[in-house]
C-alpha positions in Angstrom: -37.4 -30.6 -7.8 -38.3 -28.5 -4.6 -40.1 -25.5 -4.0 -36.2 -24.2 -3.3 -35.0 -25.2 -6.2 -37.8 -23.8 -8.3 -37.5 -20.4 -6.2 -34.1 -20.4 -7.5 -34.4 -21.1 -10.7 -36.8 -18.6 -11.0 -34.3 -15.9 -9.8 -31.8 -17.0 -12.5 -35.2 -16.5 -15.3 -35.9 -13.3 -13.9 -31.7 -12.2 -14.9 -32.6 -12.9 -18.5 -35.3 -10.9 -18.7 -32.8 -8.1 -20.0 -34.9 -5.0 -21.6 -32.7 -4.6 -24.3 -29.0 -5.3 -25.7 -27.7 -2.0 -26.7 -29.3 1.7 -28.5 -28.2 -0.1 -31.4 -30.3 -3.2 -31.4 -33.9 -4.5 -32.4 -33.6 -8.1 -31.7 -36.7 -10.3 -32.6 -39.5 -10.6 -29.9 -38.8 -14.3 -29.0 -34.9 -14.2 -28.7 -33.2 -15.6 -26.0 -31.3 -13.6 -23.4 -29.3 -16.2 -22.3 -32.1 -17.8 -21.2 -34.2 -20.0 -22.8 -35.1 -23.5 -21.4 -33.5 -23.1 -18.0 -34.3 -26.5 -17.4 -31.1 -27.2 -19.5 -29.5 -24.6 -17.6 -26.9 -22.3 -19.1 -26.6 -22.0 -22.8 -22.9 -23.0 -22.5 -19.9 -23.8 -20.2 -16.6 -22.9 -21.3 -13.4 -24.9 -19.5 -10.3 -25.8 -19.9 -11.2 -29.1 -18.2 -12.7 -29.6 -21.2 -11.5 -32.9 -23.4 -10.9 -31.8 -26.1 -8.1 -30.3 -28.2 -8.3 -26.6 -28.4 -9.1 -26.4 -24.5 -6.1 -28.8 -24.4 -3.9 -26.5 -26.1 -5.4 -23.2 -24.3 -4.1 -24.7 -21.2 -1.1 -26.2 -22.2 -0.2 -22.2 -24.0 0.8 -20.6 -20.9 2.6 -23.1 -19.9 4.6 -23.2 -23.2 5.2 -19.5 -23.4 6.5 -19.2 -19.8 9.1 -21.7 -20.3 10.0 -20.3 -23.8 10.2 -17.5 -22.5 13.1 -18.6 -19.7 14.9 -20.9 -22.3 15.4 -17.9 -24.1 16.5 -16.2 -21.5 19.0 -18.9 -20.3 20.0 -20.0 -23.5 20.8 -16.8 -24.4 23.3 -16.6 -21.0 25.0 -19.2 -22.2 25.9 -19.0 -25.9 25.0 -15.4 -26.9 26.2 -13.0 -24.3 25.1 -9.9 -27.0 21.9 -11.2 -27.4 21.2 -11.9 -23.6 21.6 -8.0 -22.6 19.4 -6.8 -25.2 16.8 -9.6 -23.5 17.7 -8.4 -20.4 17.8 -4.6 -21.5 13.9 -5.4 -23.5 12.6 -7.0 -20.2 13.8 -4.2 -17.7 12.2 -1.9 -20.0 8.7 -3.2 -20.3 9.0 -3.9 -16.5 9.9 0.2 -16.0 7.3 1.0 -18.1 4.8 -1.2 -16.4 5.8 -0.5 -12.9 6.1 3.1 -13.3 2.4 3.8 -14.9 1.6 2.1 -11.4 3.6 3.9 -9.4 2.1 7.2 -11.1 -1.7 5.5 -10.9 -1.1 4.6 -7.5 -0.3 7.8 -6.5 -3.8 9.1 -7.7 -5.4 6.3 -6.2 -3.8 7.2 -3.0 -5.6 10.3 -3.4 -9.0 8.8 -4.2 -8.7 7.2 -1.1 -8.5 10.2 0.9 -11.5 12.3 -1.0 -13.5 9.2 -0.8 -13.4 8.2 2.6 -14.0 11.6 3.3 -17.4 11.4 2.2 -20.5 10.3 4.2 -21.9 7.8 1.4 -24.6 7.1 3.6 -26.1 10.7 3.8 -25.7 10.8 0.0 -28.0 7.3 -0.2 -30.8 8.6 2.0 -30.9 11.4 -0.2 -32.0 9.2 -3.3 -36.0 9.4 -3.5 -37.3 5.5 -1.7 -38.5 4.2 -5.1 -35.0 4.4 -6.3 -34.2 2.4 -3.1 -36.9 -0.1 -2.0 -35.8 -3.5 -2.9 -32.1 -2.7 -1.8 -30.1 -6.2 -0.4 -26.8 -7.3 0.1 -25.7 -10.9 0.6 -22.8 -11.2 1.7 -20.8 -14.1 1.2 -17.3 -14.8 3.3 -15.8 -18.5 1.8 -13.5 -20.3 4.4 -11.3 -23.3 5.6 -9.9 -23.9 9.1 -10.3 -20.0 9.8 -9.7 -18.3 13.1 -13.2 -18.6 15.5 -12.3 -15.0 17.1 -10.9 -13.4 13.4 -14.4 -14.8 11.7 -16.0 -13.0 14.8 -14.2 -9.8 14.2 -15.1 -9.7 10.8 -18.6 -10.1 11.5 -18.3 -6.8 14.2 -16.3 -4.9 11.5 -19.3 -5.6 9.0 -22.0 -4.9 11.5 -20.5 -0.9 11.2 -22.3 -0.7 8.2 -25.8 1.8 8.7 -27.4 -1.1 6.3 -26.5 -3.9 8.5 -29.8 -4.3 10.2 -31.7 -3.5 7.8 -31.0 -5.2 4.4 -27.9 -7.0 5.0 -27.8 -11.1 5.1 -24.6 -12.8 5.7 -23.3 -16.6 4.8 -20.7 -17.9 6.3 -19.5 -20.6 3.8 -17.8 -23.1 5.6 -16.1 -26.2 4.2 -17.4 -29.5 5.4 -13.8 -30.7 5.8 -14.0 -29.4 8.8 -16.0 -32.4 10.0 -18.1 -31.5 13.7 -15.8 -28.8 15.2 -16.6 -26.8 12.3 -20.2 -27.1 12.4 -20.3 -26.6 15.9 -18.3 -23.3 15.2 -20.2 -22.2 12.5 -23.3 -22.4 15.4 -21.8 -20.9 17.6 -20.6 -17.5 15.6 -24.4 -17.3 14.1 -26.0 -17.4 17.2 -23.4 -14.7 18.9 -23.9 -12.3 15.7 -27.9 -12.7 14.8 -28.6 -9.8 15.9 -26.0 -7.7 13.9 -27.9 -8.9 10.5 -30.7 -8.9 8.7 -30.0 -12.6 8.6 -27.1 -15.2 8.7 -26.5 -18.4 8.2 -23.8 -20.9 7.4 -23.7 -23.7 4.6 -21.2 -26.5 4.3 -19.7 -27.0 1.0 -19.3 -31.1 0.7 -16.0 -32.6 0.2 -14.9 -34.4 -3.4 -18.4 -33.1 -5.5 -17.4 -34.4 -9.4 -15.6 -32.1 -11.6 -14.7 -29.7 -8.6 -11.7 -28.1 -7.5 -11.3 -27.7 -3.7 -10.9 -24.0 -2.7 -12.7 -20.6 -2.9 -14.5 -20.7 -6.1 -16.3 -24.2 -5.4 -17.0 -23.2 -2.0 -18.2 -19.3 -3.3 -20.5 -21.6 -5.5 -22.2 -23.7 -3.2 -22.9 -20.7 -0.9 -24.7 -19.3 -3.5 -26.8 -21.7 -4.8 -27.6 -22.4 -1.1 -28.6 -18.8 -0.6 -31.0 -18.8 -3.7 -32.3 -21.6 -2.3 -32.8 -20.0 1.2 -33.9 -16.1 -0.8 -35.1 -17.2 -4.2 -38.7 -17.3 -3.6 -38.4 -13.9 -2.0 -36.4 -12.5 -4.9 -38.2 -13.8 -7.8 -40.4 -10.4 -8.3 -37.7 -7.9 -7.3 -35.3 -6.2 -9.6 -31.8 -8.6 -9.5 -30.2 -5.5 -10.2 -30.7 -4.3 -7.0 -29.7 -7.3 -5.2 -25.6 -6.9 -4.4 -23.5 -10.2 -4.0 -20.3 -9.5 -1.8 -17.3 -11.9 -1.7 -14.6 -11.4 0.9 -12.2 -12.9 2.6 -12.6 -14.0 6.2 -10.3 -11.6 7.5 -11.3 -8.7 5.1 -12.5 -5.5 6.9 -14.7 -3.8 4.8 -14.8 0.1 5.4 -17.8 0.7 7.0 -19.1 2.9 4.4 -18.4 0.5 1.7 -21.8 -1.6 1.8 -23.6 2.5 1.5 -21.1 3.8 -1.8 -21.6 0.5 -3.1 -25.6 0.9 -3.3 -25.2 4.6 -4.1 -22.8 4.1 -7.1 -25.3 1.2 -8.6 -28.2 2.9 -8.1 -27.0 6.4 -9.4 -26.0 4.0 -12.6 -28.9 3.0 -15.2 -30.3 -0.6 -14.6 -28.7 -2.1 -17.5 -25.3 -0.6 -16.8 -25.5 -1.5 -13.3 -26.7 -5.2 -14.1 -23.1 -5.6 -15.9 -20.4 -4.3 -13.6 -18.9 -5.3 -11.1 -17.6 -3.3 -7.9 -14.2 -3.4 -6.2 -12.4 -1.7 -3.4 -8.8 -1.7 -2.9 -7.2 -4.7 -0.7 -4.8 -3.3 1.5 -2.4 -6.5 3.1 -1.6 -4.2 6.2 -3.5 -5.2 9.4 -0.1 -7.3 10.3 2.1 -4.8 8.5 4.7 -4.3 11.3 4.7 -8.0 12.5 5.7 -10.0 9.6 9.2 -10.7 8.0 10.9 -7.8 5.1 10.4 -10.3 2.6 6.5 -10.8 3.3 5.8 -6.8 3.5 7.7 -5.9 0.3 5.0 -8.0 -1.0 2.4 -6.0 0.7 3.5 -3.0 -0.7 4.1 -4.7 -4.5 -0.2 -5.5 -4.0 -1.4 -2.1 -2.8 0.4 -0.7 -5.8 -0.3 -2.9 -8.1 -4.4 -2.6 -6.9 -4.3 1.1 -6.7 -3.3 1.4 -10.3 -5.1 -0.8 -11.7 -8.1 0.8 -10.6 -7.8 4.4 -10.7 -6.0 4.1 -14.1 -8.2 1.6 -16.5 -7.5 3.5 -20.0 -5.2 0.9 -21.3 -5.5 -2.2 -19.3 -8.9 -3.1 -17.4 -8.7 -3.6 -13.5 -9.6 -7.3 -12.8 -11.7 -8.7 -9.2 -9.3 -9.1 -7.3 -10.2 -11.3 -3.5 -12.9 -9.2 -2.1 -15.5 -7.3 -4.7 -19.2 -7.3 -5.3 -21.6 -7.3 -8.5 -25.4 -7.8 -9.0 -27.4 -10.6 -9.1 -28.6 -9.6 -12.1 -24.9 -10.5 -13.2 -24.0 -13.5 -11.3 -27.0 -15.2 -12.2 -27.3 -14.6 -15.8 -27.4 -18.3 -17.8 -23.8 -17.1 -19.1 -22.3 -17.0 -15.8 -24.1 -19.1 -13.7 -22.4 -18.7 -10.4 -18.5 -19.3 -9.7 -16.8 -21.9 -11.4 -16.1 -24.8 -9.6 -13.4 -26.0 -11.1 -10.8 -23.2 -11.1 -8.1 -21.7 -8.6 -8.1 -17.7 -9.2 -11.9 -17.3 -8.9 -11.4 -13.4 -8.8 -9.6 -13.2 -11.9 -11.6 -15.9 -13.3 -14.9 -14.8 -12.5 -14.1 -11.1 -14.6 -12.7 -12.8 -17.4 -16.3 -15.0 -17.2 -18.6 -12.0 -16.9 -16.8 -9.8 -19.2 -17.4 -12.9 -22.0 -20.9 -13.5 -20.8 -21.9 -9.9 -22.3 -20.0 -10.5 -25.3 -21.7 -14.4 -26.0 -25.3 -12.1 -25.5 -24.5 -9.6 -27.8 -23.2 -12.6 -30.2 -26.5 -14.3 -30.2 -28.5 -10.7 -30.7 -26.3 -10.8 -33.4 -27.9 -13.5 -35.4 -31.3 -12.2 -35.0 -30.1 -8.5 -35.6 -26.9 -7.2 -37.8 -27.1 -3.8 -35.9 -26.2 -5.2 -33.0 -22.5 -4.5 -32.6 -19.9 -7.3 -30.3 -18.8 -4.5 -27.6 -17.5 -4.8 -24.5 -19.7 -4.2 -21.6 -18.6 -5.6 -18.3 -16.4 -3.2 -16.3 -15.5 -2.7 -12.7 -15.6 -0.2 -10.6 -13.9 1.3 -8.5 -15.0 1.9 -4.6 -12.5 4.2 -3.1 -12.8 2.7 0.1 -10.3 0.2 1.6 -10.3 -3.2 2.5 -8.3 -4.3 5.1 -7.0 -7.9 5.5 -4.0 -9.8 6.6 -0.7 -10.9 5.3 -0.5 -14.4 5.7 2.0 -15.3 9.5 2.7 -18.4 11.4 4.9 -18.5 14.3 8.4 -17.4 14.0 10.3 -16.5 10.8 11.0 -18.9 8.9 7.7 -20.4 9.4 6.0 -16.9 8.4 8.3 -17.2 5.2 7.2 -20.4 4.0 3.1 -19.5 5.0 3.8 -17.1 2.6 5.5 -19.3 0.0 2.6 -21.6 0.2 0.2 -18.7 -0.9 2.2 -17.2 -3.8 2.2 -21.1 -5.0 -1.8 -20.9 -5.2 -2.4 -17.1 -6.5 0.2 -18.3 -9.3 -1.4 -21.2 -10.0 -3.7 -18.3 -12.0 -1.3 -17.9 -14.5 -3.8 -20.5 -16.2 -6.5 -18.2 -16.6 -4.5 -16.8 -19.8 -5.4 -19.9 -21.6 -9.1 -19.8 -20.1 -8.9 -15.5 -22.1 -7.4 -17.4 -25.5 -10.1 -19.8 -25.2 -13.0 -17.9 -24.8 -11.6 -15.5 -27.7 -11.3 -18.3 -29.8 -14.5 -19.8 -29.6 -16.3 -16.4 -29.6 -14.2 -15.6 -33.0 -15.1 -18.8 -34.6 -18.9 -18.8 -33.9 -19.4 -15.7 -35.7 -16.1 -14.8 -37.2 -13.1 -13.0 -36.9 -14.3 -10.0 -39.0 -17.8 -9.8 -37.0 -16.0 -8.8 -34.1 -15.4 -5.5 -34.3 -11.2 -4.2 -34.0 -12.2 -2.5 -30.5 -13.3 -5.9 -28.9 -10.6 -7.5 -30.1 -8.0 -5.0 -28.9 -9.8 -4.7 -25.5 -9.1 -8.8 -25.1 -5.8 -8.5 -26.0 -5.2 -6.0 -23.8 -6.6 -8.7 -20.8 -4.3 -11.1 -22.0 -1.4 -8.9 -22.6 -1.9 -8.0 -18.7 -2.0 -11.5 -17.5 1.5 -12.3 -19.4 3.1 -8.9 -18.0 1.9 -9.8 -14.8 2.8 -13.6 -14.8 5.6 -13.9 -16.7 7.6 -10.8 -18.2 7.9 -9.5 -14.8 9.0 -12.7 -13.4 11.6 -13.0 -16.2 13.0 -10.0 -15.9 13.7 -11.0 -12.2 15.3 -14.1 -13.2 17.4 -12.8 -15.9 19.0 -9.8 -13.5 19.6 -13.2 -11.3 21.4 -14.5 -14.2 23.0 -11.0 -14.7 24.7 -11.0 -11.3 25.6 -14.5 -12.0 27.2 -13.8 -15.1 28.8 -11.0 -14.0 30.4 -12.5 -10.6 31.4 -15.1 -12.7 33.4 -12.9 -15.3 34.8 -11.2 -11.8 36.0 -14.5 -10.6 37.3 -15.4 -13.9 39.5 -11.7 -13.8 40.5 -12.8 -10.4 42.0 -16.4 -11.6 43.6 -14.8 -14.0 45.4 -12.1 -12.3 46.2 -14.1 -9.6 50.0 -14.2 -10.6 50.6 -10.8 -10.0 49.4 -8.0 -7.6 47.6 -6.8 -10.3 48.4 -8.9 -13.8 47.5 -7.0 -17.3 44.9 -9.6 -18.1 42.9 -8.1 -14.4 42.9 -4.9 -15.1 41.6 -5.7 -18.3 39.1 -7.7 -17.5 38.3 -5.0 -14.4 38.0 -2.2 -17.1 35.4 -4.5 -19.3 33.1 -4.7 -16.5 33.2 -1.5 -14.9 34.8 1.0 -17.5 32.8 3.9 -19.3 30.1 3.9 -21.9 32.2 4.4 -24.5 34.0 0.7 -23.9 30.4 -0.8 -24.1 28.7 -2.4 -26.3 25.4 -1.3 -27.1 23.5 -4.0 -25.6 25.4 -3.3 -22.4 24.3 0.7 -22.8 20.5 -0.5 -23.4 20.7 -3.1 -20.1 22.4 0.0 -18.1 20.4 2.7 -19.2 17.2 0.4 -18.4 19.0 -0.3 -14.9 19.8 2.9 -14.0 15.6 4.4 -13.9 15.3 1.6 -11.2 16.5 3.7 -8.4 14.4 6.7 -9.6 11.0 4.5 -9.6 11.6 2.9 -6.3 11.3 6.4 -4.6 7.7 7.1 -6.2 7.0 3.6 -5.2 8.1 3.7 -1.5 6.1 7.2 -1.0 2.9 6.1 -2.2 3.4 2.8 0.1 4.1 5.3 2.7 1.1 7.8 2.4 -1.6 4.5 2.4 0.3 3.3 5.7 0.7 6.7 7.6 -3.3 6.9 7.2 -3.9 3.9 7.9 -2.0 4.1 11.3 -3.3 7.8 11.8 -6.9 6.6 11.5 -7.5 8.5 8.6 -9.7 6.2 6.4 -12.0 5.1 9.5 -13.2 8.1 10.8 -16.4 8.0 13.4 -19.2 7.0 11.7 -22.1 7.6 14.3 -22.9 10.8 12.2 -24.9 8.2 9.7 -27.5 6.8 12.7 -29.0 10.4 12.3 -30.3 9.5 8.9 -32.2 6.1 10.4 -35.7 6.3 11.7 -35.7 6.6 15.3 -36.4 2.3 16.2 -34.0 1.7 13.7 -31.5 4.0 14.7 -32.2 2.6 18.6 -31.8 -1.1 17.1 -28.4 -0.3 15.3 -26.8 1.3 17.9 -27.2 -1.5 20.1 -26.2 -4.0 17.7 -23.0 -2.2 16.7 -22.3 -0.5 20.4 -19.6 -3.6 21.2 -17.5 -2.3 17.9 -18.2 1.4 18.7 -16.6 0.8 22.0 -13.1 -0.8 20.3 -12.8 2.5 18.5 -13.5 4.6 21.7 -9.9 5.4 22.9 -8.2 6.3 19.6 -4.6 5.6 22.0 -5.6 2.2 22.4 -3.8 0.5 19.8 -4.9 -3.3 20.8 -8.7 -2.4 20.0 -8.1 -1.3 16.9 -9.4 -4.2 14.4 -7.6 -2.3 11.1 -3.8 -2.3 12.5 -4.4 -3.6 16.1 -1.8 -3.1 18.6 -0.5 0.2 16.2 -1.8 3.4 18.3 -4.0 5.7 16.3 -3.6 9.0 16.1 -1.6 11.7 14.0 2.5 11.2 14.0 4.8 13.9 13.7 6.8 14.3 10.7 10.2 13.0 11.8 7.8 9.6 12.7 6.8 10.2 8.9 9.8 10.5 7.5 11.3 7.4 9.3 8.8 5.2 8.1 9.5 6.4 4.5 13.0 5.1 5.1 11.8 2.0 7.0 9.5 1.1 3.7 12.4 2.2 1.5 15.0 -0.1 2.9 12.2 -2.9 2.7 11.6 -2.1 -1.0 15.7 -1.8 -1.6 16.8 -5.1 0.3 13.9 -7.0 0.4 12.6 -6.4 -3.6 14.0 -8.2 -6.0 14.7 -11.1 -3.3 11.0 -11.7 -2.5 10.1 -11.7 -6.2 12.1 -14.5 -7.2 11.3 -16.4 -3.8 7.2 -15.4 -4.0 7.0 -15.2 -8.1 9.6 -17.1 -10.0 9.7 -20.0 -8.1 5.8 -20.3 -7.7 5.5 -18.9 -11.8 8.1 -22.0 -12.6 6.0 -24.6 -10.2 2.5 -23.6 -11.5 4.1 -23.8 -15.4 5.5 -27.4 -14.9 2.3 -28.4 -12.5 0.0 -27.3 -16.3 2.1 -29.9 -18.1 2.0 -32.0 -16.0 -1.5 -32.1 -15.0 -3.6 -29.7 -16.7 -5.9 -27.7 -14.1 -5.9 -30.3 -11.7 -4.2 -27.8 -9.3 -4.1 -28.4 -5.4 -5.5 -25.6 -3.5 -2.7 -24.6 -0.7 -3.9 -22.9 2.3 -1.7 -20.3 3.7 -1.7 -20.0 7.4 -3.0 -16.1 8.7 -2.3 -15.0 12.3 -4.2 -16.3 15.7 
């Protein structure tokens, strides 16, 4: 083993060395943490790449209920007409219900966005006393494959904005070795332009076909941490883990500038324990291409920023998940239950919450045993930064072209409809090794509730889609049917009949058909809320409201540093200069910044609702059912051997 790999794994020993469990518990002097002989690393590994049965059937479950749930569906179409509008009617329903509690979150989000990037997070983390700061760091790691030299570039200026760059921030730019010499050479030539920007920066080169991986983010994301443990563990063996933040983003993500300063301020502000289990996320808003890409493609920009401003201003019922970009301790990552990123999965944001959350709940299991006070709670949560991130929607050159890129990536981010069975098999196993009644009803509610998101999100949703397909079908089919039979007369008895049955009053229904049309008729009604919270998010984006001049924070640097960050970040100071100058604007380029007047306002609240009208339902079957339906028959056929698909962004 090298001095590297010792340094390392004494980072990971320093993460067990946990104070205590809980208020509740006195575990025994010599318990284990988690820890233990780290020479056998972590206690266990939980996969559904597992061989054996139950991880068999865990990943064969999803699978099985998607399918079941479109049989039904279909079969229903066919031989029970009655039965197929109550589905139909049940499905809209849940899907109302669900998409208006994040129209009505999203909303508040919206305004959580405004207060917070209102606030200089900075100022308000110079004003903690230095104890409470000193062994503040931030790796941050950016995972990519066949990325853009100048968007990797302007990622690295958007990140340099930061007041902490200089000072305590140390980048890795993990590269894929796939890329053979033209990406190493890249790779050299982007550290040595950005140096200076950073505390430090390197790149590492994840190899190609390592056993029992899975080629994407999360095996990548893996290897660029161990490699930076390697490079920082010897440094970071006698500092507090909890203070050490790991970042993951995309390499087109554009952190707010004030993100990396609220992050450190909202985990410091927290007690070390509390801190050393959450995890931090900011909204991802798909909008620096907004305007460019097809109707199809931005209706599923607006679904996301919805769908992400819900779930994390509004976690009462259903917990907000990682989702792309987000950040946690070190404490967390490298606690012997986690141990990193999983390399053999496709979703790693999903998958690494779902990992964390039951890494707390395995500790507390094992305290258990030692302890009976020690209660199974949940403990893991994320939280919310207010402050957005802003990437791309995935483009190539000319329609079509932008419509398949697009196609390609809703194939991969469906391909997590798996990590359902990875949530039913880390509740089973945790169930059997103490037992069902151990568990307390709370914990076992709060898992449901994870897995009871991941199906509404997976597959009610995209069932619903697919039986209002089948709806139309049905329908144009009874219409043709009319038609045939009429076709005698101008207009024959048995027409008008048939006419009347489809579109007569609610008094000639039957009540299935009352359900189905009430459910249909709210549709209209949430669509509105929808397209004005999509609306408010882009009119500040384009008016510049969320990146405000942040020259304001130098004042709070000492004088050298102050002199040393404004050089470093003077190139990306000068983009922002001439707020007319749309093409310099990294967030939206080529969009002017500046206020618009209200007709400007309400225009694009009509361009967003015909996007959401037209476009809708059309790109959910195209971006959701069709992936859902690949990604089901691709876990029969071959378990979680998934291929990772890379979606094209723009040049």
């Amino acid at each position: 083993m090298t001095s590297e790999d010792v340094a390392a794994a004494g980072v990971a020993t320093a993460a067990t060395s946990r104070p205590a469990v809980g208020p509740q518990s006195s575990p025994a002097p010599n318990m284990r943490f988690g820890g233990g002989d780290l020479g056998a690393g972590p206690r266990r590994k939980l996969s559904l790449s597992e061989v054996a049965l139950l991880p068999w059937l865990c990943c064969m479950a999803p699978a099985i209920v998607l399918f079941s749930n479109y049989l039904l569906v279909l079969g229903s179409a066919i031989w029970s007409p009655c039965l197929f509008d109550w589905l139909c009617a049940l499905l809209t329903c849940i899907t109302w219900f669900w998409i208006a509690n994040m129209c009505i979150s999203s909303g508040l989000g919206a305004k959580k966005l405004r207060e917070n990037t209102a606030v200089d997070w900075h100022a308000r983390l110079a004003d903690l006393p230095e104890e409470v700061q000193a062994e503040v760091k931030h790796i941050v790691l950016l995972p990519n494959y066949l990325e853009n030299e100048q968007m990797l570039k302007e990622t690295l200026d958007n990140l340099a904005r930061s007041p902490l760059a200089q000072s305590c921030v140390h980048v890795v730019l993990a590269m894929e070795a796939r890329e053979g010499q033209e990406g190493q050479e890249k790779a050299a030539r982007i550290v040595e332009e950005k140096k200076h920007l950073f505390a430090d920066i390197f790149a590492t080169f994840h190899p190609k076909g390592l056993p029992g991986e899975t080629a994407g983010k999360s095996s990548n994301t893996q290897f660029a941490f161990r490699q930076a443990l390697r490079k920082y563990g010897a440094a970071l063996c006698q500092t507090d883990l909890s203070k050490i933040f790991l970042t993951v983003a995309d390499a087109d993500t554009l952190l707010h500038p004030q993100y990396l300063s609220a992050l450190t301020y909202q985990g410091l502000v927290m007690e070390k324990e509390e801190r050393s289990w959450t995890m931090f996320q900011p909204p991802v808003l798909l909008s620096r291409n907004l305007f460019s890409v097809p109707s199809l493609t931005r209706s599923t920009s607006h679904a996301t920023l919805v769908f992400e401003l819900a779930g994390l201003s509004s976690q009462h019922v259903f917990p907000a998940f990682a989702f792309s970009t987000y950040s946690m301790t070190l404490a967390l990552a490298s606690h012997p239950e986690v141990d990193g990123w999983d390399v053999d999965v496709i979703a790693e944001d999903h998958h690494m919450f779902c990992k964390c959350y039951f890494a707390a709940l395995w500790e507390l299991l094992n305290a258990k045993k030692a302890s009976s006070e020690v209660r199974i709670t949940p403990r893991v949560k994320v939280q919310p930064i207010f402050l957005p991130a802003v990437s791309f929607l995935v483009e190539a050159d000319g329609y079509i072209a932008s419509l398949r890129a697009r196609f390609q990536q809703a194939r991969r981010h469906m391909q997590g409809i798996v990590e359902l069975g990875y949530v039913l098999l880390q509740w089973i196993r945790l169930s059997t090794s103490i037992g069902v009644a151990q568990i307390p009803k709370r914990t076992h509610l709060s898992i449901a509730l994870i897995a009871i998101k991941m199906y509404i999100m997976h597959i009610v949703s995209s069932c619903q889609c697919f039986a209002l397909v089948l709806v139309a079908i049905c329908r144009t089919g009874e219409l043709l049917h009319a038609l045939q039979l009429g076709s005698g007369s101008l207009l024959g008895e048995e027409l008008r009949a048939q006419l009347f049955n489809l579109t007569g009053s609610w008094s000639s229904m039957s009540s299935a058909q009352q359900a189905l049309a009430a459910a249909m008729s709210q549709v209209s009604g949430i669509m509105m809320l929808y397209t004005v919270t999509c609306a408010i998010v882009a009119i500040d984006l384009m008016e510049g409201t969320y990146h405000k001049d942040v020259e304001s924070s130098l004042s709070l640097l000492s004088p050298k540093e102050a002199q040393k960050d404004s050089k470093a970040r003077s190139l990306d100071l000068r983009r922002s200069a001439d707020p007319q100058d749309g093409s310099s604007r990294l967030e939206m380029p080529g969009v002017p910044e500046g206020r618009r007047s209200w007709l400007a306002r309400i225009a694009l609240i009509l361009y967003i609702l015909v996007d959401n009208f037209l476009s809708g339902y059309p790109a959910w079957a195209i971006f959701a059912v069709i992936p859902v339906l690949l990604a089901g028959w691709s876990l029969l056929r071959r378990g979680t051997d998934f291929e990772y698909v890379v979606a094209l962004k723009p040049k």
